[in-house]
SERO-4910 file (N, C-alpha, C, O; in steps of 0.05 Angstrom, whole numbers):
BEGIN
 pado doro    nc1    nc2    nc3   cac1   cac2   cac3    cc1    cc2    cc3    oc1    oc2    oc3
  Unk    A     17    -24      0      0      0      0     18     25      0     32     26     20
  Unk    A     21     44    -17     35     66    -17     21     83      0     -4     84      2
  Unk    A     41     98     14     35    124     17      8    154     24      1    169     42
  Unk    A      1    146    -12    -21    155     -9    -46    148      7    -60    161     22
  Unk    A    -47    119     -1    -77    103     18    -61     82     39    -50     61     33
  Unk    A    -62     95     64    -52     82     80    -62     56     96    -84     56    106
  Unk    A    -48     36     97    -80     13    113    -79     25    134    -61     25    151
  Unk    A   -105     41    133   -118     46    156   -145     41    157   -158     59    147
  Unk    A   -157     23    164   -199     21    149   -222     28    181   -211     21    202
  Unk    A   -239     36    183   -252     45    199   -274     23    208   -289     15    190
  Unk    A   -277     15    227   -293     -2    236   -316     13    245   -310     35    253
  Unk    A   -346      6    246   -358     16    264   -384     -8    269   -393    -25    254
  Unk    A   -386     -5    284   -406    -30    304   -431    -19    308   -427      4    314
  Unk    A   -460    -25    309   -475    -17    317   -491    -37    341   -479    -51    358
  Unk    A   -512    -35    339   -532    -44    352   -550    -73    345   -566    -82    361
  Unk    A   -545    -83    327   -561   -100    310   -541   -129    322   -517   -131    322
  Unk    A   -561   -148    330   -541   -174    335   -518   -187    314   -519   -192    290
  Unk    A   -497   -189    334   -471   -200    312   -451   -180    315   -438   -174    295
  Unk    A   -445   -166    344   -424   -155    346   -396   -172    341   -374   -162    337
  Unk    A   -404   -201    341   -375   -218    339   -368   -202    316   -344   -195    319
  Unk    A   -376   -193    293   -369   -191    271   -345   -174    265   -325   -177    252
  Unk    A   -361   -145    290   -336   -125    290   -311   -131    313   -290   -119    312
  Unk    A   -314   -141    323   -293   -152    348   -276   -174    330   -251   -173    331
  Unk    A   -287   -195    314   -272   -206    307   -256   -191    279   -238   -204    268
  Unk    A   -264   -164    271   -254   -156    248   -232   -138    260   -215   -127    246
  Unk    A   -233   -134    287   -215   -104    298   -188   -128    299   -167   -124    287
  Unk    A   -193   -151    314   -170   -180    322   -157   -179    293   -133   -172    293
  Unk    A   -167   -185    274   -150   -193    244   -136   -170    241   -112   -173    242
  Unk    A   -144   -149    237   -138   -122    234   -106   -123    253    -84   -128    243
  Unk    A   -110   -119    273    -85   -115    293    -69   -139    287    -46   -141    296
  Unk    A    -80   -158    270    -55   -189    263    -41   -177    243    -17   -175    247
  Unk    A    -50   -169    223    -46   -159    202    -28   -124    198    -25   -109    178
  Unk    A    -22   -123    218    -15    -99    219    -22    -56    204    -10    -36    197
  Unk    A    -55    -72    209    -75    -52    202    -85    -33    213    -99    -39    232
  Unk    A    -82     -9    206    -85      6    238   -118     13    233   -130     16    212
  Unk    A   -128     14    260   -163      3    258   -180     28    274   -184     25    298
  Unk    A   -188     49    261   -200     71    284   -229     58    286   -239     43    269
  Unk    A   -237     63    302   -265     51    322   -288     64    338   -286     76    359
  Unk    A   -314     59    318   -334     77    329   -356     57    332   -361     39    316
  Unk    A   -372     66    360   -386     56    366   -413     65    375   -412     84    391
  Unk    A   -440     56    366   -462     69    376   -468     57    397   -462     33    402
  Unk    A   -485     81    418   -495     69    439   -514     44    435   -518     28    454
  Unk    A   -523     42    417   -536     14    420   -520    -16    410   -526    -40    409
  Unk    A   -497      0    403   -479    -23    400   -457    -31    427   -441    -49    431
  Unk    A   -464    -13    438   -445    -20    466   -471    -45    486   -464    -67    497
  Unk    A   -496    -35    486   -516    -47    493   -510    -77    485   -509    -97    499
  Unk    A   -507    -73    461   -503   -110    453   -485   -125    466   -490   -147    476
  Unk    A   -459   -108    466   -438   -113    472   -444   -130    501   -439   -154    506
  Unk    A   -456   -111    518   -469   -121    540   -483   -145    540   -477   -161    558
  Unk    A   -503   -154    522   -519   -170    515   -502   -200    503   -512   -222    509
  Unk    A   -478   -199    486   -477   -224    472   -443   -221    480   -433   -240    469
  Unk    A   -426   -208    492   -409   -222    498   -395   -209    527   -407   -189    534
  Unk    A   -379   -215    539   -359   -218    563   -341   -200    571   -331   -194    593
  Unk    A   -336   -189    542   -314   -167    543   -337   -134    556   -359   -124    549
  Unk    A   -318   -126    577   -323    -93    586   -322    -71    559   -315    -83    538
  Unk    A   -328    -43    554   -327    -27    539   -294    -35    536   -286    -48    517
  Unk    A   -277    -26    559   -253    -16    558   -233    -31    540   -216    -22    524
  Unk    A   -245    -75    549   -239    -91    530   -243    -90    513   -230   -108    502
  Unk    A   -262    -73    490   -272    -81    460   -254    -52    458   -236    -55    441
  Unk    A   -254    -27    469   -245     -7    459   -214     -9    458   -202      9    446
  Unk    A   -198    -33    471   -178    -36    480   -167    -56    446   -143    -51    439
  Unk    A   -179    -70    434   -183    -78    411   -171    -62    391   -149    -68    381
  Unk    A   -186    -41    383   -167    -19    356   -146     -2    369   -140     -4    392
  Unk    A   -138     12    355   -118     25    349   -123     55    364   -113     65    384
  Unk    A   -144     65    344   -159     92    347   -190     90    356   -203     77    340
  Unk    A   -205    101    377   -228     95    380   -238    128    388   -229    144    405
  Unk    A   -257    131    374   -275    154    376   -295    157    386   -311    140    379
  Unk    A   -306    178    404   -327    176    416   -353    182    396   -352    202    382
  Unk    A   -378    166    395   -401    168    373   -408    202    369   -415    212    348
  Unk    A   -405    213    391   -416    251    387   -390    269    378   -389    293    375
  Unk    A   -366    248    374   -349    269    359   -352    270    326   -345    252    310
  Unk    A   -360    289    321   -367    291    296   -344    310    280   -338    317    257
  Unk    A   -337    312    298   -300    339    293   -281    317    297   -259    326    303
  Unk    A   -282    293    297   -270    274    298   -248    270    265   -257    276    243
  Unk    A   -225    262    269   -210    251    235   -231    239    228   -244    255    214
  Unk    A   -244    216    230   -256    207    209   -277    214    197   -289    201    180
  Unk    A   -285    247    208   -302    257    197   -295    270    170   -309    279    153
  Unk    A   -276    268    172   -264    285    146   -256    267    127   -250    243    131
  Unk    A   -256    285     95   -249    269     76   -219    271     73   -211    254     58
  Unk    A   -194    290     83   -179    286     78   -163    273     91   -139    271     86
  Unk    A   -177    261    112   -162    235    134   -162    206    110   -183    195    104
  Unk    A   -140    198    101   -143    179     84   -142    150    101   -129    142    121
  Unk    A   -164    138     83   -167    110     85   -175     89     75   -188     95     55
  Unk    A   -173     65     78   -182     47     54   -206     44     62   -211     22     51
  Unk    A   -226     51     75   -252     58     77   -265     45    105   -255     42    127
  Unk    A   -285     40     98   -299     31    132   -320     11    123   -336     11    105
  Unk    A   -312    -11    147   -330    -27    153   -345    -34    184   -335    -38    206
  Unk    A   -375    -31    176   -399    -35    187   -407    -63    197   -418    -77    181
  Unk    A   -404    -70    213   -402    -96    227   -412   -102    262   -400   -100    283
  Unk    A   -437   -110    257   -462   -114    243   -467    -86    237   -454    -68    249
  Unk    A   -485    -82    219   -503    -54    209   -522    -60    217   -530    -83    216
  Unk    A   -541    -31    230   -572    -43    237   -585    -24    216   -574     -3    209
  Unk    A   -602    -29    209   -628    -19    193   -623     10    194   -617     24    175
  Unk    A   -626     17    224   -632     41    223   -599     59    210   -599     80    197
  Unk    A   -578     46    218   -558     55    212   -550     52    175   -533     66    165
  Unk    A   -564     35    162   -562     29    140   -583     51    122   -582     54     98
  Unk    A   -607     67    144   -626     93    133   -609    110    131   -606    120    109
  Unk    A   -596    117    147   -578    133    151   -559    137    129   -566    156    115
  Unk    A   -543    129    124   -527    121     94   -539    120     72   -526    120     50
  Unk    A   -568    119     72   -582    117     51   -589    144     45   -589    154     22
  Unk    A   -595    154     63   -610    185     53   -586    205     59   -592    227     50
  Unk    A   -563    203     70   -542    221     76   -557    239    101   -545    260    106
  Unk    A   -576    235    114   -590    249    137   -576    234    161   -590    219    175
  Unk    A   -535    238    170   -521    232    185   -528    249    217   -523    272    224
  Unk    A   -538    230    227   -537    239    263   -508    232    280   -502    249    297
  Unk    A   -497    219    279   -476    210    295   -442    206    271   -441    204    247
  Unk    A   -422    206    290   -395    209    279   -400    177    262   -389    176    239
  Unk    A   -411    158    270   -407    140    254   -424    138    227   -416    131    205
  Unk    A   -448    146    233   -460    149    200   -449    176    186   -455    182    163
  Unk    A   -434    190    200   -415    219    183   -395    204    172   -391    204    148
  Unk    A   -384    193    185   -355    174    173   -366    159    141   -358    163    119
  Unk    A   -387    139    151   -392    137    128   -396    141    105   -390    127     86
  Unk    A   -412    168    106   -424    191     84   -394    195     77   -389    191     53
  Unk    A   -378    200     91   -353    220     74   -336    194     64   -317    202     49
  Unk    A   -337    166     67   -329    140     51   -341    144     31   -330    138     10
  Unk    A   -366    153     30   -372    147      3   -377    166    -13   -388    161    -34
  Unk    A   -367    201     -3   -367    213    -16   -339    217    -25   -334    239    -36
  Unk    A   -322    200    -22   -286    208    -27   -280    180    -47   -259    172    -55
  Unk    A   -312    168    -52   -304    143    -67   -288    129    -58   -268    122    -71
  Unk    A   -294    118    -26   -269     98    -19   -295     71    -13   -319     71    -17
  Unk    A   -281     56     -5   -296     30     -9   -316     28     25   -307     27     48
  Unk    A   -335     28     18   -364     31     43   -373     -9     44   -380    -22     25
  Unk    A   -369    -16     67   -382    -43     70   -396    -50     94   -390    -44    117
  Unk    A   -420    -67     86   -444    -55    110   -454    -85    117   -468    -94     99
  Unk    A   -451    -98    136   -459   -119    139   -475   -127    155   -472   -136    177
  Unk    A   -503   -125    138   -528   -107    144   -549   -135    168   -552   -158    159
  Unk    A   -559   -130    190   -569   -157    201   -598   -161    199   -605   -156    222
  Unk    A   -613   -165    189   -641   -161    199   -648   -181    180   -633   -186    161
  Unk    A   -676   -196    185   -690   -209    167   -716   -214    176   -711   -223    198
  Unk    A   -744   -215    174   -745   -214    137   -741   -185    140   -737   -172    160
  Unk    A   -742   -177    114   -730   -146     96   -760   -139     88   -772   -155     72
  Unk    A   -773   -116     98   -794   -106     86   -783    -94     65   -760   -102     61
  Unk    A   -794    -69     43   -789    -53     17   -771    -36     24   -752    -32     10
  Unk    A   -777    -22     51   -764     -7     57   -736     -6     57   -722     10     45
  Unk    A   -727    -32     76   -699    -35     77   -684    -47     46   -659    -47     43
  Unk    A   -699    -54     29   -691    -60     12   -684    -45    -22   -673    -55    -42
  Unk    A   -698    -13    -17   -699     16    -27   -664     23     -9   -645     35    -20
  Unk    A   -663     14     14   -651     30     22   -624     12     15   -606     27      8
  Unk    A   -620     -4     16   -592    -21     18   -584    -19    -29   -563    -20    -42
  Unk    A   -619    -15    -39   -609     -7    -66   -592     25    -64   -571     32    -76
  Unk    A   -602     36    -52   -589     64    -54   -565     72    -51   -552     85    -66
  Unk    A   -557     61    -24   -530     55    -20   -509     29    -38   -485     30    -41
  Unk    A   -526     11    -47   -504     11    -71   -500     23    -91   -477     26    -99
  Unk    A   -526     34   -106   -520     58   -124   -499     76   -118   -480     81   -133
  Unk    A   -505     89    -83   -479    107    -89   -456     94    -84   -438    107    -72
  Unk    A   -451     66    -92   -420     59    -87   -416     36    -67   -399     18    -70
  Unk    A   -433     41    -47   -429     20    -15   -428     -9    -26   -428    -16    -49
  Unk    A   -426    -21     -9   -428    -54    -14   -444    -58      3   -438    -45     23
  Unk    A   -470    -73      7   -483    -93     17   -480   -119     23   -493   -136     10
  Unk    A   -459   -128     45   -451   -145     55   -455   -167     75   -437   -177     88
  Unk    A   -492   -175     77   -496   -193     96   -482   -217    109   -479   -233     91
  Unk    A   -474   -226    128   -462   -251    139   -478   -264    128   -502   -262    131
  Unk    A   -466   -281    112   -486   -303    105   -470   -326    105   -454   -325     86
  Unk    A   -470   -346    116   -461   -371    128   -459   -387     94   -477   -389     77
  Unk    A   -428   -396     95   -424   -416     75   -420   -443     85   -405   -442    104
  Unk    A   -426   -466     80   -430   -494     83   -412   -504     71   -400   -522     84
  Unk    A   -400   -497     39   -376   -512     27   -357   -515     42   -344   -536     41
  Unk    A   -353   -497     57   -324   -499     75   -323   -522    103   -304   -523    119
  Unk    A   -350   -539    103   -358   -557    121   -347   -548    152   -333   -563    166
  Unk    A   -357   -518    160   -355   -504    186   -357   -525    208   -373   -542    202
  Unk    A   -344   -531    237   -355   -548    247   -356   -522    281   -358   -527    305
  Unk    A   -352   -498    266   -359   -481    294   -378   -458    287   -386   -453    264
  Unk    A   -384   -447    310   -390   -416    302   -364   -392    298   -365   -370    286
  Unk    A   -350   -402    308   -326   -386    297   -320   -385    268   -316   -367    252
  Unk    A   -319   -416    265   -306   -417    229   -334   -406    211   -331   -405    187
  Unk    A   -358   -398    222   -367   -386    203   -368   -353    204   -368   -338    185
  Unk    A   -370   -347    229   -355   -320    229   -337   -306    219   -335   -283    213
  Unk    A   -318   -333    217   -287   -318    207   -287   -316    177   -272   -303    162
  Unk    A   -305   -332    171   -312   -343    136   -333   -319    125   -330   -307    104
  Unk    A   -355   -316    144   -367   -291    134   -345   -259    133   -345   -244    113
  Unk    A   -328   -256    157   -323   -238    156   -295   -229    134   -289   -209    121
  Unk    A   -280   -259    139   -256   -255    107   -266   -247     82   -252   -234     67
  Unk    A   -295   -255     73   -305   -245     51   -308   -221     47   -303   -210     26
  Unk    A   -321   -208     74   -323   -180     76   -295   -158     78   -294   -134     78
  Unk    A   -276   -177     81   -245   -162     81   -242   -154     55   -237   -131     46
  Unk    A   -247   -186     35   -241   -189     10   -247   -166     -5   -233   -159    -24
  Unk    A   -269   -151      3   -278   -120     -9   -254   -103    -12   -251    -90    -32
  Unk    A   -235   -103      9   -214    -83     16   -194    -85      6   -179    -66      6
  Unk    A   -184   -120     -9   -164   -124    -11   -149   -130     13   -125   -125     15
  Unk    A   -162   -142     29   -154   -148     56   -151   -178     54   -170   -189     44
  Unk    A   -133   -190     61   -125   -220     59   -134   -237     82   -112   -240     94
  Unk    A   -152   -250     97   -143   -256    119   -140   -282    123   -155   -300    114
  Unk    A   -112   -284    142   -106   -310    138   -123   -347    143   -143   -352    156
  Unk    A   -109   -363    128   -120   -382    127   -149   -387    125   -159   -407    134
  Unk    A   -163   -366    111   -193   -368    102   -197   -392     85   -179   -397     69
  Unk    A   -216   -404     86   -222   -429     68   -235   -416     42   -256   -403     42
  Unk    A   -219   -422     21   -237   -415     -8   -250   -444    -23   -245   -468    -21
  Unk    A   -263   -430    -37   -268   -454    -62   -250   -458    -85   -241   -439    -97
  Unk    A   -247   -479    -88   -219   -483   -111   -234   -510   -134   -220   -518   -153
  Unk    A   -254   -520   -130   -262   -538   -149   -263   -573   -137   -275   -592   -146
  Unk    A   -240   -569   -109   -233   -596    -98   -251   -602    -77   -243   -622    -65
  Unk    A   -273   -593    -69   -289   -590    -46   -316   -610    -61   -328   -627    -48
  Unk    A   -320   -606    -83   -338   -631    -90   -338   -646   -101   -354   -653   -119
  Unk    A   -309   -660    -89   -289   -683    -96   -289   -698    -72   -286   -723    -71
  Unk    A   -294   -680    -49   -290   -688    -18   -322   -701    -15   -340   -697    -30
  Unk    A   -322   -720     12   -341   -728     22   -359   -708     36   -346   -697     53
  Unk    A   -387   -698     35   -401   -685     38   -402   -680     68   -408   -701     80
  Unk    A   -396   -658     83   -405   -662    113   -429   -669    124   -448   -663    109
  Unk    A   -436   -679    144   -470   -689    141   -475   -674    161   -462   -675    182
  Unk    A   -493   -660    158   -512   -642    174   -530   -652    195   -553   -646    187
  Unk    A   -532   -666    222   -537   -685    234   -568   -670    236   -589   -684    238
  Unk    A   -567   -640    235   -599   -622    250   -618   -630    232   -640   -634    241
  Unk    A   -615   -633    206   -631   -639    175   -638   -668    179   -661   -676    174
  Unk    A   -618   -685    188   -637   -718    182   -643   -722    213   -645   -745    219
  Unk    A   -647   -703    234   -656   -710    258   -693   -699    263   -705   -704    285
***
Protein backbone atom coordinates (compact mmCIF):
# COMPACT_ATOMS: atom_id res chain seq x y z
CA UNK A 1 0.00 0.00 0.00
CA UNK A 2 1.76 3.31 -0.84
CA UNK A 3 1.77 6.18 0.84
CA UNK A 4 -1.05 7.74 -0.47
CA UNK A 5 -3.87 5.15 0.92
CA UNK A 6 -2.58 4.09 4.01
CA UNK A 7 -3.99 0.66 5.63
CA UNK A 8 -5.90 2.30 7.82
CA UNK A 9 -9.97 1.05 7.45
CA UNK A 10 -12.62 2.27 9.95
CA UNK A 11 -14.66 -0.09 11.81
CA UNK A 12 -17.89 0.81 13.18
CA UNK A 13 -20.28 -1.51 15.18
CA UNK A 14 -23.74 -0.87 15.83
CA UNK A 15 -26.60 -2.19 17.58
CA UNK A 16 -28.07 -4.99 15.52
CA UNK A 17 -27.04 -8.72 16.74
CA UNK A 18 -23.55 -9.98 15.61
CA UNK A 19 -21.22 -7.74 17.31
CA UNK A 20 -18.73 -10.92 16.93
CA UNK A 21 -18.47 -9.53 13.57
CA UNK A 22 -16.80 -6.24 14.49
CA UNK A 23 -14.63 -7.58 17.41
CA UNK A 24 -13.60 -10.30 15.34
CA UNK A 25 -12.68 -7.82 12.38
CA UNK A 26 -10.76 -5.22 14.90
CA UNK A 27 -8.51 -9.01 16.09
CA UNK A 28 -7.50 -9.64 12.21
CA UNK A 29 -6.91 -6.08 11.68
CA UNK A 30 -4.23 -5.74 14.65
CA UNK A 31 -2.77 -9.47 13.15
CA UNK A 32 -2.30 -7.96 10.12
CA UNK A 33 -0.74 -4.93 10.95
CA UNK A 34 -3.76 -2.62 10.08
CA UNK A 35 -4.25 0.30 11.90
CA UNK A 36 -8.17 0.14 12.89
CA UNK A 37 -9.98 3.56 14.22
CA UNK A 38 -13.23 2.55 16.11
CA UNK A 39 -16.71 3.87 16.47
CA UNK A 40 -19.30 2.78 18.30
CA UNK A 41 -23.11 3.44 18.80
CA UNK A 42 -24.75 3.45 21.97
CA UNK A 43 -26.78 0.69 20.99
CA UNK A 44 -23.93 -1.17 19.98
CA UNK A 45 -22.24 -0.98 23.29
CA UNK A 46 -25.78 -2.36 24.67
CA UNK A 47 -25.14 -5.48 22.66
CA UNK A 48 -21.91 -5.63 23.59
CA UNK A 49 -23.44 -6.04 27.01
CA UNK A 50 -25.95 -8.49 25.75
CA UNK A 51 -23.83 -11.22 23.62
CA UNK A 52 -20.44 -11.12 24.88
CA UNK A 53 -17.95 -10.88 28.17
CA UNK A 54 -15.71 -8.37 27.13
CA UNK A 55 -16.13 -4.66 29.28
CA UNK A 56 -16.34 -1.33 26.94
CA UNK A 57 -12.65 -0.81 27.91
CA UNK A 58 -11.97 -4.53 26.51
CA UNK A 59 -13.61 -4.06 23.01
CA UNK A 60 -12.24 -0.37 22.94
CA UNK A 61 -8.90 -1.81 23.99
CA UNK A 62 -9.14 -3.88 20.56
CA UNK A 63 -8.37 -0.93 17.81
CA UNK A 64 -5.92 1.27 17.45
CA UNK A 65 -7.96 4.58 17.37
CA UNK A 66 -11.39 4.75 19.02
CA UNK A 67 -13.75 7.72 18.81
CA UNK A 68 -16.37 8.81 20.78
CA UNK A 69 -20.05 8.41 18.65
CA UNK A 70 -20.80 12.57 19.34
CA UNK A 71 -17.45 13.45 17.97
CA UNK A 72 -18.33 14.56 14.81
CA UNK A 73 -15.01 16.93 14.65
CA UNK A 74 -13.51 13.70 14.91
CA UNK A 75 -10.52 12.54 11.75
CA UNK A 76 -12.82 10.33 10.47
CA UNK A 77 -15.12 12.84 9.87
CA UNK A 78 -13.22 14.23 7.31
CA UNK A 79 -12.44 13.43 3.78
CA UNK A 80 -8.94 14.29 3.91
CA UNK A 81 -8.08 11.76 6.69
CA UNK A 82 -7.14 8.96 4.21
CA UNK A 83 -8.36 5.49 4.27
CA UNK A 84 -9.11 2.33 2.68
CA UNK A 85 -12.58 2.89 3.83
CA UNK A 86 -14.94 1.57 6.58
CA UNK A 87 -16.52 -1.36 7.64
CA UNK A 88 -19.94 -1.74 9.34
CA UNK A 89 -20.09 -4.78 11.35
CA UNK A 90 -23.09 -5.70 12.15
CA UNK A 91 -25.13 -2.71 10.46
CA UNK A 92 -28.58 -2.14 11.84
CA UNK A 93 -31.38 -0.94 9.65
CA UNK A 94 -31.62 2.06 11.14
CA UNK A 95 -27.91 2.74 10.61
CA UNK A 96 -28.11 1.44 7.01
CA UNK A 97 -31.28 4.63 6.67
CA UNK A 98 -28.91 6.66 7.57
CA UNK A 99 -26.34 6.03 4.69
CA UNK A 100 -29.10 5.85 2.56
CA UNK A 101 -30.48 9.26 2.63
CA UNK A 102 -27.12 11.07 3.78
CA UNK A 103 -29.49 12.43 6.87
CA UNK A 104 -26.06 11.59 9.25
CA UNK A 105 -26.87 11.93 13.16
CA UNK A 106 -23.78 10.51 14.74
CA UNK A 107 -19.75 10.44 13.97
CA UNK A 108 -20.34 7.00 12.68
CA UNK A 109 -23.02 7.45 10.00
CA UNK A 110 -20.73 10.96 9.14
CA UNK A 111 -17.75 8.71 8.64
CA UNK A 112 -19.61 6.84 6.42
CA UNK A 113 -21.20 9.57 4.22
CA UNK A 114 -17.63 11.00 3.71
CA UNK A 115 -16.45 6.99 2.54
CA UNK A 116 -18.61 7.35 0.14
CA UNK A 117 -18.37 10.67 -0.80
CA UNK A 118 -14.29 10.40 -1.37
CA UNK A 119 -15.21 7.16 -3.35
CA UNK A 120 -13.46 4.90 -0.94
CA UNK A 121 -14.78 1.52 -0.47
CA UNK A 122 -18.18 1.56 2.13
CA UNK A 123 -19.12 -2.16 3.52
CA UNK A 124 -22.18 -2.77 5.51
CA UNK A 125 -22.93 -5.97 6.97
CA UNK A 126 -26.41 -5.36 7.20
CA UNK A 127 -28.45 -7.83 10.04
CA UNK A 128 -32.03 -8.04 9.96
CA UNK A 129 -34.51 -10.45 8.33
CA UNK A 130 -37.26 -10.68 6.84
CA UNK A 131 -36.50 -7.28 4.81
CA UNK A 132 -39.68 -5.29 4.30
CA UNK A 133 -39.43 -2.67 0.86
CA UNK A 134 -38.19 -0.34 2.84
CA UNK A 135 -34.94 -1.74 3.87
CA UNK A 136 -34.53 -3.01 0.60
CA UNK A 137 -34.97 0.81 -1.33
CA UNK A 138 -32.56 1.51 1.08
CA UNK A 139 -29.62 -1.04 0.92
CA UNK A 140 -30.43 -0.37 -3.30
CA UNK A 141 -29.43 3.18 -2.68
CA UNK A 142 -26.51 2.74 -1.02
CA UNK A 143 -25.20 0.56 -3.57
CA UNK A 144 -26.02 2.92 -6.20
CA UNK A 145 -23.96 5.35 -4.44
CA UNK A 146 -21.02 2.94 -4.34
CA UNK A 147 -21.46 1.00 -0.74
CA UNK A 148 -21.41 -2.68 -0.68
CA UNK A 149 -24.17 -4.63 0.87
CA UNK A 150 -22.55 -7.25 2.76
CA UNK A 151 -24.79 -9.63 4.78
CA UNK A 152 -23.12 -12.55 6.96
CA UNK A 153 -24.28 -15.13 5.26
CA UNK A 154 -23.05 -18.55 6.39
CA UNK A 155 -21.19 -20.81 3.77
CA UNK A 156 -21.51 -24.72 4.14
CA UNK A 157 -18.79 -25.59 1.36
CA UNK A 158 -16.22 -24.94 3.76
CA UNK A 159 -17.91 -27.84 6.04
CA UNK A 160 -17.75 -25.22 9.28
CA UNK A 161 -17.75 -27.39 12.35
CA UNK A 162 -17.94 -24.04 14.71
CA UNK A 163 -19.48 -20.81 15.11
CA UNK A 164 -16.32 -19.28 14.83
CA UNK A 165 -15.31 -20.87 11.45
CA UNK A 166 -18.33 -19.31 10.14
CA UNK A 167 -17.76 -16.01 11.45
CA UNK A 168 -14.37 -15.92 10.33
CA UNK A 169 -15.61 -17.14 6.80
CA UNK A 170 -18.37 -14.56 6.71
CA UNK A 171 -16.17 -11.88 7.79
CA UNK A 172 -12.82 -12.74 5.35
CA UNK A 173 -15.24 -12.26 2.57
CA UNK A 174 -16.16 -9.01 3.79
CA UNK A 175 -12.23 -8.10 4.03
CA UNK A 176 -12.03 -9.46 0.50
CA UNK A 177 -13.89 -5.98 -0.47
CA UNK A 178 -10.71 -4.16 0.79
CA UNK A 179 -8.19 -6.18 -0.54
CA UNK A 180 -7.68 -7.41 2.80
CA UNK A 181 -6.27 -11.02 2.96
CA UNK A 182 -7.13 -12.81 5.96
CA UNK A 183 -5.30 -15.49 6.92
CA UNK A 184 -5.98 -19.11 6.33
CA UNK A 185 -9.65 -18.42 5.11
CA UNK A 186 -11.08 -21.46 3.42
CA UNK A 187 -11.85 -20.74 -0.39
CA UNK A 188 -13.42 -22.72 -3.08
CA UNK A 189 -10.96 -24.13 -5.55
CA UNK A 190 -13.10 -26.92 -7.47
CA UNK A 191 -11.66 -29.78 -4.92
CA UNK A 192 -14.45 -29.51 -2.31
CA UNK A 193 -16.88 -31.53 -4.52
CA UNK A 194 -14.44 -34.17 -4.78
CA UNK A 195 -14.49 -34.40 -0.89
CA UNK A 196 -17.05 -36.40 1.09
CA UNK A 197 -20.07 -34.23 1.91
CA UNK A 198 -20.23 -33.08 5.63
CA UNK A 199 -23.51 -34.43 7.06
CA UNK A 200 -25.59 -32.08 8.72
CA UNK A 201 -26.85 -34.24 11.70
CA UNK A 202 -29.93 -31.08 12.49
CA UNK A 203 -31.53 -31.93 8.73
CA UNK A 204 -31.83 -35.89 9.12
CA UNK A 205 -32.79 -35.50 12.92
Amino acid sequence: MSARQPRRLIVGITGATGIVFGIRALQVLRELGIESHLVVSKAGEMTRDYETDLGRDELHALADVVHPIGDVGASIASGSFRTMGMLIAPCSVRTLAEVATGVTTTLLTRAADVVLKERRRLVLMVREAPLHAGHIRNMLAVTEMGGIIHPPVPAFYTHPETVADIVDHALGRALDCFGIEMPDLPRWDGEQRRKPAAKIAAVKS
